[in-house]
Steps between C-alpha positions, in 0.01 A plus 500: 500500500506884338231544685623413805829739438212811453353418850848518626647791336102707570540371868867670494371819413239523723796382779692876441215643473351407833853466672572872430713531176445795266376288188551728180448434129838310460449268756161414327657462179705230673227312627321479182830386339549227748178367423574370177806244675343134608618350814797239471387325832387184330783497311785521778296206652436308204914541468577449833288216599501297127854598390720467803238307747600429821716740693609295809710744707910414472412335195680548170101578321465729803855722443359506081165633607727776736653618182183509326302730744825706518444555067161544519513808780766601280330507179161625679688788600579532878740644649822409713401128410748276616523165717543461920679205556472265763599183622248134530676243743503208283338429189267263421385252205227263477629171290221235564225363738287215460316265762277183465314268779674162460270355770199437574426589157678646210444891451680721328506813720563891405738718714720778474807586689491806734753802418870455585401129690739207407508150296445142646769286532338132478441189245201438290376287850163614593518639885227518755268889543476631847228715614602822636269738722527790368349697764798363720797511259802586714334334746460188341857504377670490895273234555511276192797571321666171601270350329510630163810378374441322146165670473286742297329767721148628393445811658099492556297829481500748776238712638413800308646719688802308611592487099742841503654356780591103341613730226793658716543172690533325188884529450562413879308222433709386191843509719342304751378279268857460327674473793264169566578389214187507327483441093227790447241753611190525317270805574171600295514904457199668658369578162252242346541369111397208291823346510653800505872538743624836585808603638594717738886597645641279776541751730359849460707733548764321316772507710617163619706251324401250253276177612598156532237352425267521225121662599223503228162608449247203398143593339240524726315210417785236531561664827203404669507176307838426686398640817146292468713169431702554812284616769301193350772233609616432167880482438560748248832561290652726283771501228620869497772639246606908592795682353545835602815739394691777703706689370898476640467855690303825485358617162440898409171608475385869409220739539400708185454839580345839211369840616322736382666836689269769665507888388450555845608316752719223338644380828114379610436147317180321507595144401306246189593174569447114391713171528661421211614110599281228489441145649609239226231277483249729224641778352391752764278726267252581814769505755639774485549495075195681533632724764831583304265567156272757668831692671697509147141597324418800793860603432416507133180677552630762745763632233301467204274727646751760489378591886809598806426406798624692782690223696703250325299165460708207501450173332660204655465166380629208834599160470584306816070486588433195462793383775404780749461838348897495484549735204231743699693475790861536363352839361367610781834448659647677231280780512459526872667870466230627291166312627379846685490639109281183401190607506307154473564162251258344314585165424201305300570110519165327562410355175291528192238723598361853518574724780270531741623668807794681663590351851682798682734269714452658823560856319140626524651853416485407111158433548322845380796532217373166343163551584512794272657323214259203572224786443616620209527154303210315605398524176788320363539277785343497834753483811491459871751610713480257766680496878731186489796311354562281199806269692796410352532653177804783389283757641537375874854535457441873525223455771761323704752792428244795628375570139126470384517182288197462310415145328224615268235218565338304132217355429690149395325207497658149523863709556515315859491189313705555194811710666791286573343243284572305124137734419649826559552575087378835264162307439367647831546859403229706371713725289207788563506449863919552447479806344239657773669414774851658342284824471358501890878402600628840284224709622608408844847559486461845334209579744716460806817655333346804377283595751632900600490316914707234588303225533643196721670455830803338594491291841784486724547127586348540828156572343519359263510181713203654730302516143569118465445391826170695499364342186596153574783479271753381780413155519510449104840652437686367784368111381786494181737716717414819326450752848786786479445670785586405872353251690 
């Protein structure tokens, strides 16, 4: 990896150089000194993912890995570190969840129960699968809900494009279904595996109350096994065992939050971001472990190299993503004063792999600024700065808010299948590939900050909207309830 940490600290170099800043002997002298430090990046994720594993947010394992992002900023050597507190709803704990087919056969069957979703409340009796459209869920619900009482409802497969929207239906579904007195909802994720469940939160944004009734994943295989059997005219049934825990009230979660201050303009921030929480079923080494490594490793990098930037770049770890980009969101709120000083965000959560391109999210004014940069590294790593939006991650938080949020797009094969899943563990990570992509997200940050012209623009809400609405982004953010602005 030394090698890797002489790319980086060359590339940094050749940044002031290019953006303007009088490079003299000392500052060379600093550079060659930095060379001789190695990257920690594997490191903080071999830590983070194999020492304190899974980071669920609200969770006890999640408030420990709080503390240590706070010590390693610290002992990195930011400044003004410190946590931003804010509040989750109700916590959440998975206990157990295990399913068989009693009849027409005997099958053991793999699920997983959905984030923040509830426990069944029947005897080992088997009970009889219902076939659900899922192309017509709320639809099917005012028609057949009387008729579900005693019964375990199998969501079928939607359309394609109809999945985002089964997604935001889904806990509107569950009510209904509770209310009818249903024993279960079993939906497959979108997301194929060999035997492989996934979980996902209830409802996204988090922001209703807990579920009554217990809704799982199943592996994709038994799904269409069960489905198969039914739409067959067999009578199929299931013994099904959930336990879910909530927590009694609302539990504290915080942001971590280091700086490095600009010489210049200190009150102009360009944000480096990840999520440090985790889903609870690997240990969440690809999502966003790998995210949070690369931000504490650019961090690193950046004062190792001895370099100032001329705007303060700030390195903010969220929790909360996973449930609906709450932690992003509750600093944005926070922050709301100073988001015409925020020059953009990158937030990189999108796997395993190498960064490929930078999707401007509707802010094409960035484009020439990391065009050049994408110039002057191609040897190192060859970028594309693409029109376009990487949805739902930390950086749309900012998009939302007026800000250019830009998801940093990886070359990560397999992440679709392994995020949110029991295969999401360190094993994935290439620690080369780790250490590269903590370079490109330092050389970005410092690019942006220390350019002598303010790069960025901050949107009122009102066009920031007509931005959305022109690129088609209405439709997507208004399916979980995300759309700020007026109707």
């Amino acid at each position: 990896m030394r090698s890797d940490c002489r790319c980086l600290i060359a590339w940094l170099a050749l940044a002031c150089l290019t953006a303007g800043i009088a490079a003299d002997r000392n500052d060379i002298d600093k550079v060659k000194n930095a060379v001789l430090h190695e990257s920690h990046a594997y490191q903080y994720l071999e830590e983070l993912s194999n020492g304190i594993g899974p980071r669920l947010t609200g969770s006890p394992e999640a408030a420990f890995a709080t503390q240590w992002a706070r010590a390693k900023m610290e002992v990195i050597g930011l400044k003004q570190v410190h946590l931003e507190s804010w509040q989750l709803a109700r916590g959440w704990k998975r206990v157990s969840a295990q399913a068989e087919m009693v009849a027409p056969f005997h099958l053991p069957l793999q699920i997983a129960s959905y984030g923040w979703s509830g426990s069944t409340k029947t005897d080992a009796a088997g009970e009889d699968v219902v076939v659900v459209d899922g192309n017509r869920l709320l639809e099917g619900a005012r028609e057949n809900a009387g008729k579900w009482a005693g019964k375990i409802l199998l969501v079928a497969p939607a359309e394609p494009d109809r999945a985002m929207t089964v997604n935001a239906e889904l806990a509107a579904f569950a009510s209904a279904a509770a209310a009818a007195h249903a024993i279960a909802v079993i939906k497959r994720d979108t997301r194929p595996g060999i035997l492989l469940t996934h979980t996902e939160p209830l409802s996204f944004p988090l922001s209703s109350g807990p579920s009554r009734i217990a809704v799982v994943d199943i592996a994709e295989e038994h799904q269409k096994l069960l489905e198969s059997l039914v739409r067959s005219g067999r009578r199929v049934r299931l013994r099904i065992d959930v336990e879910n825990q909530f927590s009694p009230g609302p539990v504290d979660c915080a942001n971590i939050v280091g700086e490095i201050p600009g010489y210049q303009h200190p009150e102009q921030i360009v944000v480096v971001a990840a999520h440090l929480d985790s889903w609870d079923l690997g240990t969440g080494a690809t999502d966003d472990g790998f995210g949070t490594a690369s931000v504490l490793a650019a961090a690193e990098a950046m004062l190792g190299s001895g370099l100032k930037p001329r705007r303060t770049i700030r390195f903010v770890l969220f929790t909360g993503e996973e449930q609906g980009l709450l932690g992003s969101q509750a600093y944005v709120q926070r922050h709301r004063a100073e988001l015409q000083n925020i020059l953009c965000a990158f937030a990189l959560d999108w796997g395993q792999g190498a960064i490929t391109k930078f999707p401007q999210a509707g802010h094409q004014e960035l484009a020439p600024a990391l065009e050049r940069l994408a110039a002057m590294i191609e040897d190192f790593q060859k970028i594309e700065v693409i029109k376009g939006y990487l949805n739902f991650t930390d950086a749309y938080s900012f998009t939302l808010a007026g800000v250019p949020g830009i998801a940093p797009l990886q070359d990560s094969p397999g992440y679709s299948l392994n995020a949110h899943s029991a295969a999401d563990t360190l094993d994935k990570v290439d620690p080369e590939i780790l250490v590269r992509d903590s370079a490109i997200l330092a050389l970005a940050a410092f690019w942006i900050a220390d350019d002598p012209i303010r790069e960025g623009e901050f949107w009122t809400p009102e066009k920031t909207a007509e931005a959305l609405i022109r690129d088609h982004q209405r439709a997507v953010i208004e399916l979980p309830g995300m759309w700020p602005f007026a109707r």
